[in-house]
PDBQT receptor file of N, H, CA, C and O in Angstrom, charges set to zero:
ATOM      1  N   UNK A   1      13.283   9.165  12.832  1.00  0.00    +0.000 N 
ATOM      2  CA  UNK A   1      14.144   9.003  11.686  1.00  0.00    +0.000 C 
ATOM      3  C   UNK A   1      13.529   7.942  10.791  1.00  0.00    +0.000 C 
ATOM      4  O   UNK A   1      14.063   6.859  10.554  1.00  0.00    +0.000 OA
ATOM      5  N   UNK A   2      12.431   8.323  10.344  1.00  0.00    +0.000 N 
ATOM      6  H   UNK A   2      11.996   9.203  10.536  1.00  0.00    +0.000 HD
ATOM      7  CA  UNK A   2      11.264   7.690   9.439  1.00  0.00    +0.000 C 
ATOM      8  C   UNK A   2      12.469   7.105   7.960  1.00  0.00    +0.000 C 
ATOM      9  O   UNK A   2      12.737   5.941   7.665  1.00  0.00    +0.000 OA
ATOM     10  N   UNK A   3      12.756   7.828   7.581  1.00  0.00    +0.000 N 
ATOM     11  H   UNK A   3      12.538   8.774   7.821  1.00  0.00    +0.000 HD
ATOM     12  CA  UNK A   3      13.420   7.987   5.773  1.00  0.00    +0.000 C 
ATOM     13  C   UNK A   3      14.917   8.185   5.909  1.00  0.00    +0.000 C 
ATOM     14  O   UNK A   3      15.647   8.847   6.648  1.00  0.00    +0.000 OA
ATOM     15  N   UNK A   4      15.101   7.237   4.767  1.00  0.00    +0.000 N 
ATOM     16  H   UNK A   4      14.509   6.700   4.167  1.00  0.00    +0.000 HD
ATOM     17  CA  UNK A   4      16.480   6.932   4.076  1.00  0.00    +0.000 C 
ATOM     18  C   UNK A   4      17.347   8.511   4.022  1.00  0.00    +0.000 C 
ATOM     19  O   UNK A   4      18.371   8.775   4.652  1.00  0.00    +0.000 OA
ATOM     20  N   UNK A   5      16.875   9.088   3.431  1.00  0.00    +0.000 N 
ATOM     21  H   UNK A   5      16.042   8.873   2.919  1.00  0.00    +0.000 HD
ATOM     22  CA  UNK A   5      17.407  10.368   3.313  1.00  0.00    +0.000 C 
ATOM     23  C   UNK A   5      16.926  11.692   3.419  1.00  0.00    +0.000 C 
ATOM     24  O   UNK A   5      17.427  11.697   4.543  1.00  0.00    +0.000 OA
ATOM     25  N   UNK A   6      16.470  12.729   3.329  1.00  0.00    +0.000 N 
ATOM     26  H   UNK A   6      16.063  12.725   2.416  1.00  0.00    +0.000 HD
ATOM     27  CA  UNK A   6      15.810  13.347   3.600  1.00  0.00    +0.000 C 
ATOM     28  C   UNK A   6      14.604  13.188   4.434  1.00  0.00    +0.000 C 
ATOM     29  O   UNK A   6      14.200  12.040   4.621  1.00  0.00    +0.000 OA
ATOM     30  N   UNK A   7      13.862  14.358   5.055  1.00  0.00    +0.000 N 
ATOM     31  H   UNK A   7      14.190  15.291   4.903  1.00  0.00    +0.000 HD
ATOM     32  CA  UNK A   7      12.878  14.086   5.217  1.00  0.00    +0.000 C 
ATOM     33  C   UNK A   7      11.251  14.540   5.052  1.00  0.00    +0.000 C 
ATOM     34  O   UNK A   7      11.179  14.896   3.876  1.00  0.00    +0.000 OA
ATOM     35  N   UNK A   8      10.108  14.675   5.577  1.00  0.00    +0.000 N 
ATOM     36  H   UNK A   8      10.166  14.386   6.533  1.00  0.00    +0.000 HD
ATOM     37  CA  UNK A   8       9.053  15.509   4.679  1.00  0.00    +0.000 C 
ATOM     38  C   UNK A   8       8.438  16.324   5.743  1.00  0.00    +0.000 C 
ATOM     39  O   UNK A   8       9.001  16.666   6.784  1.00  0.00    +0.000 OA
ATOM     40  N   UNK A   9       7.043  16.648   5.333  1.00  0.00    +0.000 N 
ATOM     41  H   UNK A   9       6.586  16.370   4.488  1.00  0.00    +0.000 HD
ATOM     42  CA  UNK A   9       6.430  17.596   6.280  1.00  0.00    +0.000 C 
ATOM     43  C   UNK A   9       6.191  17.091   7.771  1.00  0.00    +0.000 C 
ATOM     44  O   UNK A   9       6.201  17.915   8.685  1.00  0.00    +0.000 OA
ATOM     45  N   UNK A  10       5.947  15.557   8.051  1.00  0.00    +0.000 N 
ATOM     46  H   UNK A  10       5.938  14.888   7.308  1.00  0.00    +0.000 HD
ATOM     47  CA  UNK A  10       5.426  14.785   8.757  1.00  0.00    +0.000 C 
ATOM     48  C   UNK A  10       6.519  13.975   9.813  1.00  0.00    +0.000 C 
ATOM     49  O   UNK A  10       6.249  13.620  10.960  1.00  0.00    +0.000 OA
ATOM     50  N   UNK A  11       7.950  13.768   9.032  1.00  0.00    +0.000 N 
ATOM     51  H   UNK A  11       8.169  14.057   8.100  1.00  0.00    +0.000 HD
ATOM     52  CA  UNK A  11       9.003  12.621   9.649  1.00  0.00    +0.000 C 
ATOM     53  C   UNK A  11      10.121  13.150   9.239  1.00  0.00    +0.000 C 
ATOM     54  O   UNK A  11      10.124  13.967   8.319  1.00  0.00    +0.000 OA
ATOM     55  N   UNK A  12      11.614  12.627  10.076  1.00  0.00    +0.000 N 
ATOM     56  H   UNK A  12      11.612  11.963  10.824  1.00  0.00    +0.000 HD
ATOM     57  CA  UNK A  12      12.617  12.895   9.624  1.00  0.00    +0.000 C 
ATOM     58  C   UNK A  12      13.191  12.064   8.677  1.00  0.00    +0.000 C 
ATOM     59  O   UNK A  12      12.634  11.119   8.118  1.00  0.00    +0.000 OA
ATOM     60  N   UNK A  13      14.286  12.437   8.524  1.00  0.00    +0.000 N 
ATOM     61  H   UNK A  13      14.739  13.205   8.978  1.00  0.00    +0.000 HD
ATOM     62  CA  UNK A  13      15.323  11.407   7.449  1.00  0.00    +0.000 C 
ATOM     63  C   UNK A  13      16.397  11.127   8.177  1.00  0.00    +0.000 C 
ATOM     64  O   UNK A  13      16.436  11.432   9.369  1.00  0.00    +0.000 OA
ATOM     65  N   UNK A  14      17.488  10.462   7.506  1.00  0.00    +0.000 N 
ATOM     66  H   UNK A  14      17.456  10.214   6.538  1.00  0.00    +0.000 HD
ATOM     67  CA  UNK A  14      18.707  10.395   8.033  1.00  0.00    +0.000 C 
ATOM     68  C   UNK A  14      19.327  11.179   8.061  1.00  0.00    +0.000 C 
ATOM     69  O   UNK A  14      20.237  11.280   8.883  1.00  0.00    +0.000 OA
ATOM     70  N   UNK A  15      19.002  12.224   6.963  1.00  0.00    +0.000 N 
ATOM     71  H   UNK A  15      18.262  12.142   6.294  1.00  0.00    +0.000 HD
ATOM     72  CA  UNK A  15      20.607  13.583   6.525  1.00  0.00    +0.000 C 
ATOM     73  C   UNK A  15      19.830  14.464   7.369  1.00  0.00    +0.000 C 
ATOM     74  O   UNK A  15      20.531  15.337   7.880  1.00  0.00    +0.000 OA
ATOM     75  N   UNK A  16      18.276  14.526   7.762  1.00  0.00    +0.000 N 
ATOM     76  H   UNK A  16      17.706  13.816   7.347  1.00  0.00    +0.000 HD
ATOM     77  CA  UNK A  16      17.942  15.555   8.782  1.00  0.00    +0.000 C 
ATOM     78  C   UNK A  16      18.790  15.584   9.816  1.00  0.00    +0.000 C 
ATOM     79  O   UNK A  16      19.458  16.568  10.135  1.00  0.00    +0.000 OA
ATOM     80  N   UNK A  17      18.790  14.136  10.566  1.00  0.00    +0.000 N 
ATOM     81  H   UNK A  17      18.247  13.336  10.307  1.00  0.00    +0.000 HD
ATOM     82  CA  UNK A  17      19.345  13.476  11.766  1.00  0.00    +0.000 C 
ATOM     83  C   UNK A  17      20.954  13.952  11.803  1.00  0.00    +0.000 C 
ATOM     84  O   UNK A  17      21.623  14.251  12.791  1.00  0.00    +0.000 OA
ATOM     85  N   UNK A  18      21.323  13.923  10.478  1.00  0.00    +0.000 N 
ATOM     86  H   UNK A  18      20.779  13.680   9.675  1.00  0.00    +0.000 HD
ATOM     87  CA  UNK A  18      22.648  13.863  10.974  1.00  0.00    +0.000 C 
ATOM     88  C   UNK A  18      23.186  15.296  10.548  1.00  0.00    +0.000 C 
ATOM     89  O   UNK A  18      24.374  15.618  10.539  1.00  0.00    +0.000 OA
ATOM     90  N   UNK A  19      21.784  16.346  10.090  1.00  0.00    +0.000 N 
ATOM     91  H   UNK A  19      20.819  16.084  10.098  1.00  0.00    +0.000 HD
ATOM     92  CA  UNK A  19      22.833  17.852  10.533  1.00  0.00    +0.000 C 
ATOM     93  C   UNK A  19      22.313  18.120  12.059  1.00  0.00    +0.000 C 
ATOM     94  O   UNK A  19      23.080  18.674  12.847  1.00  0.00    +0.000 OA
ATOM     95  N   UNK A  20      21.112  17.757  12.434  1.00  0.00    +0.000 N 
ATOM     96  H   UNK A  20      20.489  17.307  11.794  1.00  0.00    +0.000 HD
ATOM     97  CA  UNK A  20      21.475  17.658  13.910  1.00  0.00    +0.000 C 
ATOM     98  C   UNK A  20      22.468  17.273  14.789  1.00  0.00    +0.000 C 
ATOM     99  O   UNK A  20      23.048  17.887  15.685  1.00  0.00    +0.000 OA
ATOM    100  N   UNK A  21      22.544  16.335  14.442  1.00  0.00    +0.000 N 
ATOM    101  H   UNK A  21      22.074  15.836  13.715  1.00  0.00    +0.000 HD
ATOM    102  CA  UNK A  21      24.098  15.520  15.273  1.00  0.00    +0.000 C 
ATOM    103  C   UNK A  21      25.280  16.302  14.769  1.00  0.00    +0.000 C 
ATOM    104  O   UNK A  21      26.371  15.911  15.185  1.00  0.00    +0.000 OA
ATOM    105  N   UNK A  22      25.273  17.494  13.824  1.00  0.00    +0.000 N 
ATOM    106  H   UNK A  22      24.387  17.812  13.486  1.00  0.00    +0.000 HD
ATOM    107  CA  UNK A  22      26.531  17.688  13.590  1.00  0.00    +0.000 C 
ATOM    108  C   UNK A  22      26.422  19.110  14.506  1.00  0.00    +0.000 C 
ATOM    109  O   UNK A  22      27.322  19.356  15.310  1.00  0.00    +0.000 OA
ATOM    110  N   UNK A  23      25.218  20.081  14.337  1.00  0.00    +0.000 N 
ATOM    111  H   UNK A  23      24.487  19.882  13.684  1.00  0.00    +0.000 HD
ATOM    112  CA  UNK A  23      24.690  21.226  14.973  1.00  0.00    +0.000 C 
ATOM    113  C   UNK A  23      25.518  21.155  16.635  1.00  0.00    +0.000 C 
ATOM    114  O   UNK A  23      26.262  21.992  17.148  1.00  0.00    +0.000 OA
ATOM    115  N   UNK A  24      24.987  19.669  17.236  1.00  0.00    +0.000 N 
ATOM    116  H   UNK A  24      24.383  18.989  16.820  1.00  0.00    +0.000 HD
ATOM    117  CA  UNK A  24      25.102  19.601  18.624  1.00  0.00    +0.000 C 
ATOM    118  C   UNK A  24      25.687  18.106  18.952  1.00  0.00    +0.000 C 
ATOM    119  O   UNK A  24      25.077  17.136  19.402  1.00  0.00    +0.000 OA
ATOM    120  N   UNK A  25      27.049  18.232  18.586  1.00  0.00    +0.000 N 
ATOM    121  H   UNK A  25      27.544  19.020  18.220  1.00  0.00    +0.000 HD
ATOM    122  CA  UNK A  25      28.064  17.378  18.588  1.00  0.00    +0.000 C 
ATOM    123  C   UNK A  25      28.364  16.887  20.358  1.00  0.00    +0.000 C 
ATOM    124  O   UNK A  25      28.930  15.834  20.652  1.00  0.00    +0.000 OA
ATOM    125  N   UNK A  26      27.835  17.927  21.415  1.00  0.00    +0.000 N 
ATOM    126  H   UNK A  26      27.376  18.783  21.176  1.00  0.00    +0.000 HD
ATOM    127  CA  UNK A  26      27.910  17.354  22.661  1.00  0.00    +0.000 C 
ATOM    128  C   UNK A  26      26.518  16.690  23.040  1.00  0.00    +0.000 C 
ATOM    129  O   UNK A  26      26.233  16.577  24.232  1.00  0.00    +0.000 OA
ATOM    130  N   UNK A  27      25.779  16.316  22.206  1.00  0.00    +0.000 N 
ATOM    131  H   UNK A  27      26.011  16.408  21.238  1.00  0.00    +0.000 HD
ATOM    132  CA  UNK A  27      24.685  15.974  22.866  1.00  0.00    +0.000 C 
ATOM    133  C   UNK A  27      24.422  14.496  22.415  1.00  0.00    +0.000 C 
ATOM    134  O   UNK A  27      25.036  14.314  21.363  1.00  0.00    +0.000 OA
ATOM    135  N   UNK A  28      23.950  13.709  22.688  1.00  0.00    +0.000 N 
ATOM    136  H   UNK A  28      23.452  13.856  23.542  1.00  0.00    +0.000 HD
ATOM    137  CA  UNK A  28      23.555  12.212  22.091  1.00  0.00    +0.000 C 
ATOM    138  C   UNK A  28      21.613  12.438  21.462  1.00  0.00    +0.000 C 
ATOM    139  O   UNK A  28      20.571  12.924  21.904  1.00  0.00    +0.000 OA
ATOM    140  N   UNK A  29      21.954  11.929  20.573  1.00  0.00    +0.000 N 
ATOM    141  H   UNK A  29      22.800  11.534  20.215  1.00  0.00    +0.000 HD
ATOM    142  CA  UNK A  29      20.705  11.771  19.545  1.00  0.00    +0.000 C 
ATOM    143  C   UNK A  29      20.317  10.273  19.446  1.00  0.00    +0.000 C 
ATOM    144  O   UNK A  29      21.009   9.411  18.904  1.00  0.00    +0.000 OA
ATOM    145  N   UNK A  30      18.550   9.993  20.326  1.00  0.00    +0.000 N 
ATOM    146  H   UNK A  30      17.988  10.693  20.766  1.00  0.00    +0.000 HD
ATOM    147  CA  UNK A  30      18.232   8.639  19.979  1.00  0.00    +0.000 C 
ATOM    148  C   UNK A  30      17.302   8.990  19.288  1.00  0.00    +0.000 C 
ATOM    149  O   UNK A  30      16.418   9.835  19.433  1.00  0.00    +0.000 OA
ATOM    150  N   UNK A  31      17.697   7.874  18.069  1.00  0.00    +0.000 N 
ATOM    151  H   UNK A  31      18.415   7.187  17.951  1.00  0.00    +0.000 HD
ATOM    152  CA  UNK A  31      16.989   7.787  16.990  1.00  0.00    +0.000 C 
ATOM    153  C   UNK A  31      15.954   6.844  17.252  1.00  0.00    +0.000 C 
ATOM    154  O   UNK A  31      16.281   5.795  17.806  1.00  0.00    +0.000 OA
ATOM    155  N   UNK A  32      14.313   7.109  16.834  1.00  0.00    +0.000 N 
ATOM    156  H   UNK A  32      14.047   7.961  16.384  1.00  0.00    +0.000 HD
ATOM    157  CA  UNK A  32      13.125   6.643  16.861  1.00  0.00    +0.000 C 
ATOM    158  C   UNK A  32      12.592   6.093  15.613  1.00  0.00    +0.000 C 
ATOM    159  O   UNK A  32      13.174   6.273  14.543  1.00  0.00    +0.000 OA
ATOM    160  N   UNK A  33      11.634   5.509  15.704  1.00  0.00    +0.000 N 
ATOM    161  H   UNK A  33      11.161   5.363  16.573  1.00  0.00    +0.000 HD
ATOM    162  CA  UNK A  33      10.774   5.181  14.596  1.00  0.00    +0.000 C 
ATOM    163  C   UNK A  33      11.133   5.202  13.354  1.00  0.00    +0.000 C 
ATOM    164  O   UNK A  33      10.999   5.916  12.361  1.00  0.00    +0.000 OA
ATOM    165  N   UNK A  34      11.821   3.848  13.792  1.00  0.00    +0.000 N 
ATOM    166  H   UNK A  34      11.930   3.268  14.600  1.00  0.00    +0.000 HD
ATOM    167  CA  UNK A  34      12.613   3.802  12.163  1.00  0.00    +0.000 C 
ATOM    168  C   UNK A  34      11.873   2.683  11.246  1.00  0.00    +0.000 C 
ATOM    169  O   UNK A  34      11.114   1.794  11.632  1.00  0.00    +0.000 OA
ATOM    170  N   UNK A  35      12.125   2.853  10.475  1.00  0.00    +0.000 N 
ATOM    171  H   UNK A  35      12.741   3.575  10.161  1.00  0.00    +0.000 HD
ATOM    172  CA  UNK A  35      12.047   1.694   9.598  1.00  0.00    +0.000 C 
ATOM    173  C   UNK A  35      12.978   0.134   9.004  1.00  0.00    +0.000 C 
ATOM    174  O   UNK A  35      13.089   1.055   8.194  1.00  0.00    +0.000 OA
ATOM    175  N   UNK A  36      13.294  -0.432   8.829  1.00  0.00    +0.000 N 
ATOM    176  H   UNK A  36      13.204  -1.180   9.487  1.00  0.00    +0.000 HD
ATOM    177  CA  UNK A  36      14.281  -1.407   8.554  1.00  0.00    +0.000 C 
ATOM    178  C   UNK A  36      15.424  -0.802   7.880  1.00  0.00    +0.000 C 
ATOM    179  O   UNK A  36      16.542  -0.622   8.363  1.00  0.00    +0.000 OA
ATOM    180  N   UNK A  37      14.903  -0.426   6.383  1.00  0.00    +0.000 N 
ATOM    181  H   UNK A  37      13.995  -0.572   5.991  1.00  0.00    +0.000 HD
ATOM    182  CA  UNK A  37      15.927   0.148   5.628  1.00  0.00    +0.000 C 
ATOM    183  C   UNK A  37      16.585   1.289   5.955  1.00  0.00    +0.000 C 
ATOM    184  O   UNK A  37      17.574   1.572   5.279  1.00  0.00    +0.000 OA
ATOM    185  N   UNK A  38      16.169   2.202   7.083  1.00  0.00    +0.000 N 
ATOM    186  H   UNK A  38      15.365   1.972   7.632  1.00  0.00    +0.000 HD
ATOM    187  CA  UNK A  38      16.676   3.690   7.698  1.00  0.00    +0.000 C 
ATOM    188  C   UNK A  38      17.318   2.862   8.530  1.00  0.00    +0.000 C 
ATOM    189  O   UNK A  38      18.507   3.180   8.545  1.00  0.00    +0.000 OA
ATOM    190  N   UNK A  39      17.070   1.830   9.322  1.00  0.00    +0.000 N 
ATOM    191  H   UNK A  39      16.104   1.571   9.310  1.00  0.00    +0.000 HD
ATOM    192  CA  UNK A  39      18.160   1.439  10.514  1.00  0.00    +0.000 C 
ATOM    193  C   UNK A  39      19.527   0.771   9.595  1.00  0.00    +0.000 C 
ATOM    194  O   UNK A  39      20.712   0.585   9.869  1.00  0.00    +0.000 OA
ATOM    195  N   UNK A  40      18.930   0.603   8.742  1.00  0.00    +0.000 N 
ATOM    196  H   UNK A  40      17.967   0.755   8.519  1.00  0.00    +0.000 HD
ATOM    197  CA  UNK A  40      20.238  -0.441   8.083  1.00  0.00    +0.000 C 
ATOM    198  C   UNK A  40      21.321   1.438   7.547  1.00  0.00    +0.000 C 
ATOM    199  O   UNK A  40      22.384   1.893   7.967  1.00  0.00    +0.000 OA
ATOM    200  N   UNK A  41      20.756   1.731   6.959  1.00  0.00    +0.000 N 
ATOM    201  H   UNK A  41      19.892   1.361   6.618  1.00  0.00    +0.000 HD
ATOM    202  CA  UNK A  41      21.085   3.582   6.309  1.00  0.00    +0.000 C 
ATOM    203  C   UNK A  41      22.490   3.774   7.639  1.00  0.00    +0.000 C 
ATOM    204  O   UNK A  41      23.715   3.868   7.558  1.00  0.00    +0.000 OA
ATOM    205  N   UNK A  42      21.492   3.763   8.796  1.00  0.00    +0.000 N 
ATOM    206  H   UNK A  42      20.497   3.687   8.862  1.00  0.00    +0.000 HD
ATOM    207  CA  UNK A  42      22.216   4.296   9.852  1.00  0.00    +0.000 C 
ATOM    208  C   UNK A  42      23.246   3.669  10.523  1.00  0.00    +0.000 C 
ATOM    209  O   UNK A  42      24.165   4.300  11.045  1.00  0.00    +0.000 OA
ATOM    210  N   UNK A  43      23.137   2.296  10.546  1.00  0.00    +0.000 N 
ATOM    211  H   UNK A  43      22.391   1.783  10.122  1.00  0.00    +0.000 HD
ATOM    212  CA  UNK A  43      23.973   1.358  10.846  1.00  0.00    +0.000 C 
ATOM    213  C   UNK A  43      25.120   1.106  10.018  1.00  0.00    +0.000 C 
ATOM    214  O   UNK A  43      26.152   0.596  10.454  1.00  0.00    +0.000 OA
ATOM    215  N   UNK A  44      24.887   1.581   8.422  1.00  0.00    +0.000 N 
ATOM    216  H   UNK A  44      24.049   1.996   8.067  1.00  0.00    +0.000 HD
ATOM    217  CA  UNK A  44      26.092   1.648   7.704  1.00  0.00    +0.000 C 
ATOM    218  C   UNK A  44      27.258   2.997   7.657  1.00  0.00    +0.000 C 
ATOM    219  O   UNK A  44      28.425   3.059   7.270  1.00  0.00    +0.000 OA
ATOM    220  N   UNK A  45      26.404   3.907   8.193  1.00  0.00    +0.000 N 
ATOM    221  H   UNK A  45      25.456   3.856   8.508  1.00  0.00    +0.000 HD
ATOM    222  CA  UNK A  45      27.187   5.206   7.756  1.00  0.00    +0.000 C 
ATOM    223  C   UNK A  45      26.734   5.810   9.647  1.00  0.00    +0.000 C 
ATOM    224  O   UNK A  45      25.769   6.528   9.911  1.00  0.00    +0.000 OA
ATOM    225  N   UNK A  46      27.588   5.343  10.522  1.00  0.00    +0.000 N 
ATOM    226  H   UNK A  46      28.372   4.760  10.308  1.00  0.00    +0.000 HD
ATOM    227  CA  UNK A  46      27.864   5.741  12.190  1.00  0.00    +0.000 C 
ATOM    228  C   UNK A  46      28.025   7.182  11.825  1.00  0.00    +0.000 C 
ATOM    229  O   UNK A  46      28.454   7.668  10.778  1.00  0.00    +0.000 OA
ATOM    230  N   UNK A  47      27.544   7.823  13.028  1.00  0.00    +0.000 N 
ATOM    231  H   UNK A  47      27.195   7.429  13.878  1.00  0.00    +0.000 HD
ATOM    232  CA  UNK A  47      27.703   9.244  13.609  1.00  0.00    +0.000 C 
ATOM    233  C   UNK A  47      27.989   8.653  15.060  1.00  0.00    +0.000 C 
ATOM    234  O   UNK A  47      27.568   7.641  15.619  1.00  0.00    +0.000 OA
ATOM    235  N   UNK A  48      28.823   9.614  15.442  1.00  0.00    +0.000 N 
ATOM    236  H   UNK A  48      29.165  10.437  14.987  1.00  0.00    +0.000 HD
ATOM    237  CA  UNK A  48      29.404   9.181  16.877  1.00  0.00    +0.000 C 
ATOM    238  C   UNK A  48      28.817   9.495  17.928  1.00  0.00    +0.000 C 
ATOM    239  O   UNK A  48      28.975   8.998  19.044  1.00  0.00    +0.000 OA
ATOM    240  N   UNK A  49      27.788  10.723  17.462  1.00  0.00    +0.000 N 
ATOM    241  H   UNK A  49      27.660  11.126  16.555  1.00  0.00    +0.000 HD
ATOM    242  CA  UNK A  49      26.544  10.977  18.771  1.00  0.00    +0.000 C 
ATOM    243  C   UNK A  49      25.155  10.929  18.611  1.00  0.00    +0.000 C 
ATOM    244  O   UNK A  49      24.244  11.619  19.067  1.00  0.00    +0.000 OA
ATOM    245  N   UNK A  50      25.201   9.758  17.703  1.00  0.00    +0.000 N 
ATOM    246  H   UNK A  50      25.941   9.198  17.332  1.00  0.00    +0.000 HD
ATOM    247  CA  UNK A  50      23.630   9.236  17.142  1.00  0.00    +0.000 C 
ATOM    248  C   UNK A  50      23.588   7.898  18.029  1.00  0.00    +0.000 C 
ATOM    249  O   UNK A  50      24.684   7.369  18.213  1.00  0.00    +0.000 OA
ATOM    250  N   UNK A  51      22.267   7.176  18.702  1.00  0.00    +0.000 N 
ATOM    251  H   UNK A  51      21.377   7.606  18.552  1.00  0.00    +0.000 HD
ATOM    252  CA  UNK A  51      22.347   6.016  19.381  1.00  0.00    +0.000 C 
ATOM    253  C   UNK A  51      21.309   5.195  18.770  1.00  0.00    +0.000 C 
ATOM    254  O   UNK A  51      20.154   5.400  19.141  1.00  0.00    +0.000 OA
ATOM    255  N   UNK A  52      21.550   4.233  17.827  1.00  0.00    +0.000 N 
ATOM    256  H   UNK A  52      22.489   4.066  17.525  1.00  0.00    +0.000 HD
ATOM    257  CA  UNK A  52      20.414   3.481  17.247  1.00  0.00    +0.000 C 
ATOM    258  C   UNK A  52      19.764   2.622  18.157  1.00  0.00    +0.000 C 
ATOM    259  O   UNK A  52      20.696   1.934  18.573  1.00  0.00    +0.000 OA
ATOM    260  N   UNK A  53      19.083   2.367  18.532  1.00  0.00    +0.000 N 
ATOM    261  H   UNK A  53      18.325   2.926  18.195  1.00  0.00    +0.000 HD
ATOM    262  CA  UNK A  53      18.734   1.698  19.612  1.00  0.00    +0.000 C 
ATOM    263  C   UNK A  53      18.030  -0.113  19.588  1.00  0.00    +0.000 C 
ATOM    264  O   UNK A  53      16.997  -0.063  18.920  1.00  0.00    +0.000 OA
ATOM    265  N   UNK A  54      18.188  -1.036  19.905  1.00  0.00    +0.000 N 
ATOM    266  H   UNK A  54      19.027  -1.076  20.448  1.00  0.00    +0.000 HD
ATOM    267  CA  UNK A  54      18.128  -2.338  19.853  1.00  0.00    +0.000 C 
ATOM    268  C   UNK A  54      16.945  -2.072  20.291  1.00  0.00    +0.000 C 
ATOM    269  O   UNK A  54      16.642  -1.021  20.855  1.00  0.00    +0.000 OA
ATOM    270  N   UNK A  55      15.857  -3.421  19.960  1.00  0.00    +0.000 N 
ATOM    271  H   UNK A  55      16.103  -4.275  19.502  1.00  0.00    +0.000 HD
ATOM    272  CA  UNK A  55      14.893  -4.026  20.618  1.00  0.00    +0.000 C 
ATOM    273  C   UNK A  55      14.871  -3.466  22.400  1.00  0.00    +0.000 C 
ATOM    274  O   UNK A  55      16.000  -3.396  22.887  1.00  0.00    +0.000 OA
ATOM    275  N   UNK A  56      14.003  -3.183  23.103  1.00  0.00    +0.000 N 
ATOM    276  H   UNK A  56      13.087  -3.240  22.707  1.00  0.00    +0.000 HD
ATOM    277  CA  UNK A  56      14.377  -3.266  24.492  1.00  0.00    +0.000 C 
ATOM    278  C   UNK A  56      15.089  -2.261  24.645  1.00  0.00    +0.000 C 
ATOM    279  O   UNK A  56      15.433  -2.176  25.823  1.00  0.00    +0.000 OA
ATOM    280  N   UNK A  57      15.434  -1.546  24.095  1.00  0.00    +0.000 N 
ATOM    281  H   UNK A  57      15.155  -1.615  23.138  1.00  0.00    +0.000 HD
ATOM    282  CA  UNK A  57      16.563  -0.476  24.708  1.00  0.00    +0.000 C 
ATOM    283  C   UNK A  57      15.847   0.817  25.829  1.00  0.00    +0.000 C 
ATOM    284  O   UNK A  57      14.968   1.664  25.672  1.00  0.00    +0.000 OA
ATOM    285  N   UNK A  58      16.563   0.509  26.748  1.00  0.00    +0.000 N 
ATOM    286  H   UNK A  58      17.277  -0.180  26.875  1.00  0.00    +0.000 HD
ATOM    287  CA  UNK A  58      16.164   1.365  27.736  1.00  0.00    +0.000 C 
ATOM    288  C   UNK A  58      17.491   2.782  27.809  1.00  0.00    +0.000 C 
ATOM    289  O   UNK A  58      18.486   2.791  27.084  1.00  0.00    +0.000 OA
ATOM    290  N   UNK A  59      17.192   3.768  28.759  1.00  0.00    +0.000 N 
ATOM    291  H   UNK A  59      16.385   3.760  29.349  1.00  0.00    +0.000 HD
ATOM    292  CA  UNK A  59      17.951   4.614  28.704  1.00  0.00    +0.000 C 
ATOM    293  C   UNK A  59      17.278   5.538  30.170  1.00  0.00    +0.000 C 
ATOM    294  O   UNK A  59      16.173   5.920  30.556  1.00  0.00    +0.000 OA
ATOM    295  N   UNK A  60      18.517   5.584  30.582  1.00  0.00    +0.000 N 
ATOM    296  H   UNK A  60      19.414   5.274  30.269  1.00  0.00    +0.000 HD
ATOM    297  CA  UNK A  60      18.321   6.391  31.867  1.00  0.00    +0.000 C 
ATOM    298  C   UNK A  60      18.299   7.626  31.924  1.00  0.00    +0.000 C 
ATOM    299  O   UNK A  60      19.434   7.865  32.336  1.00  0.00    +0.000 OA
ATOM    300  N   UNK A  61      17.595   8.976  31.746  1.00  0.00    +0.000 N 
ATOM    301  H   UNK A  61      16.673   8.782  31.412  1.00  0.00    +0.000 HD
ATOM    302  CA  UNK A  61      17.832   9.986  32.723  1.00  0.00    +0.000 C 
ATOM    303  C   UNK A  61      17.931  10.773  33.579  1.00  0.00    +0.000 C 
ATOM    304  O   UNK A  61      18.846  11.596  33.558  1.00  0.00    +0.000 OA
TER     305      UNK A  61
């Protein structure tokens, strides 16, 4: 989730991200390789099965 909004041939965006998360509402979506201003994007406007992930964030499966 490279970009603010959309995304291009290469990376996603946020509005990519979040018709995914809407597609597959039972599934959890961790978001990668972000940038500052896309984490801030995402951090202002929550999806409930998107997981932004902190420094260190680990995840079990």
């Amino acid at each position: 989730m490279s970009l603010k909004e959309n995304g291009d041939k290469s990376h996603m965006g946020f509005l990519d991200i979040k018709e995914i998360c809407k597609k597959y509402p039972n599934k959890k979506i961790v978001a990668t390789h972000m940038r500052n201003s896309t984490r801030e994007v995402a951090l202002d406007n929550p999806i409930k099965n998107l997981i932004i992930p902190t420094e260190n964030f680990e995840i079990k499966l």
